[in-house]
C-alpha positions as a Markdown table, in Angstrom:
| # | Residue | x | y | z |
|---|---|---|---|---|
| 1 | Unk | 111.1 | 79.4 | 135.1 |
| 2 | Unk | 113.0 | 82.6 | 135.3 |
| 3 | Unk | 113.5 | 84.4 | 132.6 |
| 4 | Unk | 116.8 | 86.5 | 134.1 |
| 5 | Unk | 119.6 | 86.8 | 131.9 |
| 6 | Unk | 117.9 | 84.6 | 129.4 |
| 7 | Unk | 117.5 | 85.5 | 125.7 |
| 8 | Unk | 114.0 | 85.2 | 124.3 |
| 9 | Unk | 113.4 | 85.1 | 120.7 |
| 10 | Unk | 109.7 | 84.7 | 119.6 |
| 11 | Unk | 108.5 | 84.6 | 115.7 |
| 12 | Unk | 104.8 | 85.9 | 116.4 |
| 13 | Unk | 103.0 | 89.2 | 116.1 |
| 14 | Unk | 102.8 | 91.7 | 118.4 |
| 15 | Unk | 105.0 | 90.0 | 121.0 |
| 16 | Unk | 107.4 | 92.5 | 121.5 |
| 17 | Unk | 104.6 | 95.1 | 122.4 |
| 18 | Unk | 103.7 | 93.4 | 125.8 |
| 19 | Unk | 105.6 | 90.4 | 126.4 |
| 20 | Unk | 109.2 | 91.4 | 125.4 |
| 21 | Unk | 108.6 | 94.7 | 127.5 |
| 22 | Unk | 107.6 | 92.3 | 130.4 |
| 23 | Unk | 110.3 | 89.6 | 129.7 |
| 24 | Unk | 112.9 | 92.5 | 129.8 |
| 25 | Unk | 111.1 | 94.0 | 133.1 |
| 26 | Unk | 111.4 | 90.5 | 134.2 |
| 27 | Unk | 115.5 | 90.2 | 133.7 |
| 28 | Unk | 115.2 | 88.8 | 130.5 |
| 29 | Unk | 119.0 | 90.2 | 128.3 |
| 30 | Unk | 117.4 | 90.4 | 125.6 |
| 31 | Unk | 114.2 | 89.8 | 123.8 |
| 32 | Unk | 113.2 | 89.2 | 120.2 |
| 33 | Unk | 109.8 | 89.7 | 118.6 |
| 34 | Unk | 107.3 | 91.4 | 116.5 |
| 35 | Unk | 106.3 | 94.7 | 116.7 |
| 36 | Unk | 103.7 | 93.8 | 114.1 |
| 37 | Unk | 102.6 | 91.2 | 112.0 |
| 38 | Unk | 104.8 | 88.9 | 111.2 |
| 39 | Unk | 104.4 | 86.5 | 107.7 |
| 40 | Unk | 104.9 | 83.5 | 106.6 |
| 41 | Unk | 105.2 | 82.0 | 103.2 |
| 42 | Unk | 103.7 | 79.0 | 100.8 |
| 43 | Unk | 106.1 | 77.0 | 98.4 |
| 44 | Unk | 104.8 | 78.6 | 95.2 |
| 45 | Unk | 105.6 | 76.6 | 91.5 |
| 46 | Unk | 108.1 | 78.8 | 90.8 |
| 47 | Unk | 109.7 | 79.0 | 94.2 |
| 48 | Unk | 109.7 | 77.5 | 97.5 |
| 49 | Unk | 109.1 | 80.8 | 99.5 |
| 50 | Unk | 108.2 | 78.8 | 102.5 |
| 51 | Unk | 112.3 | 78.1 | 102.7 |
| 52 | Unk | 113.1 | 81.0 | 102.6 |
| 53 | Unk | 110.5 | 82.4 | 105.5 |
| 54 | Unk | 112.1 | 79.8 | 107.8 |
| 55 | Unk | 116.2 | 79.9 | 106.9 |
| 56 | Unk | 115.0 | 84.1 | 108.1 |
| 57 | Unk | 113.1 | 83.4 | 111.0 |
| 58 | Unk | 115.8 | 81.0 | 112.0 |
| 59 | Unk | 119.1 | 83.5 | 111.9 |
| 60 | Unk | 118.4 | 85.2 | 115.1 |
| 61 | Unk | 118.5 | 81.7 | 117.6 |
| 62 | Unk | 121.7 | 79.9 | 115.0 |
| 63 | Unk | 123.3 | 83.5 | 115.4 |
| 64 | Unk | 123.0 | 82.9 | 119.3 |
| 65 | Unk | 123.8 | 79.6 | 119.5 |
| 66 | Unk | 126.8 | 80.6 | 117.6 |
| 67 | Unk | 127.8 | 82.6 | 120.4 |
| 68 | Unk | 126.5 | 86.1 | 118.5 |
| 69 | Unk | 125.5 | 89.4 | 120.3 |
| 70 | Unk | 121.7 | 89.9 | 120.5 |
| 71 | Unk | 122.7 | 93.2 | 118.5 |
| 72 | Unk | 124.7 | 90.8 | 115.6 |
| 73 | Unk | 121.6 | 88.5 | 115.7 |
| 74 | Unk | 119.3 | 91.1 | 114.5 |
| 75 | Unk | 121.7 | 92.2 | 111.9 |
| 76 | Unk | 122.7 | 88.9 | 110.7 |
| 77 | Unk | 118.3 | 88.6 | 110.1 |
| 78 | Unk | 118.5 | 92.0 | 108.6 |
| 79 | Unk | 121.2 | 91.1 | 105.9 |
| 80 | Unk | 119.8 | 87.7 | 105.6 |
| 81 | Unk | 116.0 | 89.3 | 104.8 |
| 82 | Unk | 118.4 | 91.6 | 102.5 |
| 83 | Unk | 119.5 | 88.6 | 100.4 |
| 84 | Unk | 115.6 | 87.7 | 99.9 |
| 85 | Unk | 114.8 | 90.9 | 99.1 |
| 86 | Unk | 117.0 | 91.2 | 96.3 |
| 87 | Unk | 116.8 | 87.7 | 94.9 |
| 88 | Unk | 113.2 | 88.5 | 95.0 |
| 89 | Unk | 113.6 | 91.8 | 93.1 |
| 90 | Unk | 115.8 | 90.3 | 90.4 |
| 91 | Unk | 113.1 | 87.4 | 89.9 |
| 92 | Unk | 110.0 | 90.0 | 89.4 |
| 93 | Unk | 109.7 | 89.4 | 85.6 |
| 94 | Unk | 110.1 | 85.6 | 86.2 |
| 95 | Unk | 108.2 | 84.7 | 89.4 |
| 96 | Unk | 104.8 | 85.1 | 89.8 |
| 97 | Unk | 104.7 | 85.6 | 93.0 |
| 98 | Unk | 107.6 | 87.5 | 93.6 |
| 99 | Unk | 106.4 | 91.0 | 94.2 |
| 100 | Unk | 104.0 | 89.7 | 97.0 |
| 101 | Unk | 106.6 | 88.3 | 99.1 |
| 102 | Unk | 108.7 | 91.0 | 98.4 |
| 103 | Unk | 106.8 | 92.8 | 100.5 |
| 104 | Unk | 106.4 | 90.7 | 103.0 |
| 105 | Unk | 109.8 | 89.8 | 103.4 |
| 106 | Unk | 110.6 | 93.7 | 103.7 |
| 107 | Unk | 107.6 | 94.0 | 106.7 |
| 108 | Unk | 109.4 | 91.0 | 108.1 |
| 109 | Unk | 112.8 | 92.9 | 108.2 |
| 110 | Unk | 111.1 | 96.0 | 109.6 |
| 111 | Unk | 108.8 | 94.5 | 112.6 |
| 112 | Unk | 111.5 | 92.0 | 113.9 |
| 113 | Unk | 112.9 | 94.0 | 117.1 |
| 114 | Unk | 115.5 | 93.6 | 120.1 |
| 115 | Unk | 114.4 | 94.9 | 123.4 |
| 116 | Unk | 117.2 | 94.8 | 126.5 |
């Protein structure tokens, strides 16, 4: 199928390194991907981090269904990775776990890219 004047959004690694540069060759509007690894999460005793990975990975394709720019997408995933971050940065003391996917919720912010 074609991918002209679609919008491709892909939660894996490396993707947008070859494959969003050939979707956007291609016609593609807009791709989505990693420029890097991307993480996921386990739910954890003290917190179900595995939520949170997917209600991120998720805000890109709701923001487009909800009729969003590609350029609101990413910042809607942004701000939403934002929210993590600090509810994971208030929690350090608490969670056990919490300065682990701190960081890999802030390598998740960083690494998710739009191509057009």
């Amino acid at each position: 199928k074609s991918l002209k004047e679609q919008i491709v959004v892909s939660v894996a690694c490396h993707t947008a390194e070859f494959l969003g540069k050939k979707a956007v060759d291609e016609g593609a509007k807009a791709y989505f991907g990693g420029v890097d690894e991307l993480y996921v999460a386990l739910p954890e005793p003290e917190h179900n981090y595995w939520e949170d990975i997917i209600e991120l990975f998720l805000t890109i394709p709701r923001a487009i269904l909800e009729g969003k720019s590609p350029e609101e997408a990413l910042d809607m995933y942004k701000k939403t990775a934002d929210g993590f971050i600090e509810l994971y940065e208030k929690s350090l003391a608490v969670w056990e776990s919490a300065d682990f996917y701190l960081e890999l919720m802030k390598r998740n912010k960083e690494r998710m890219v739009l191509l057009k």
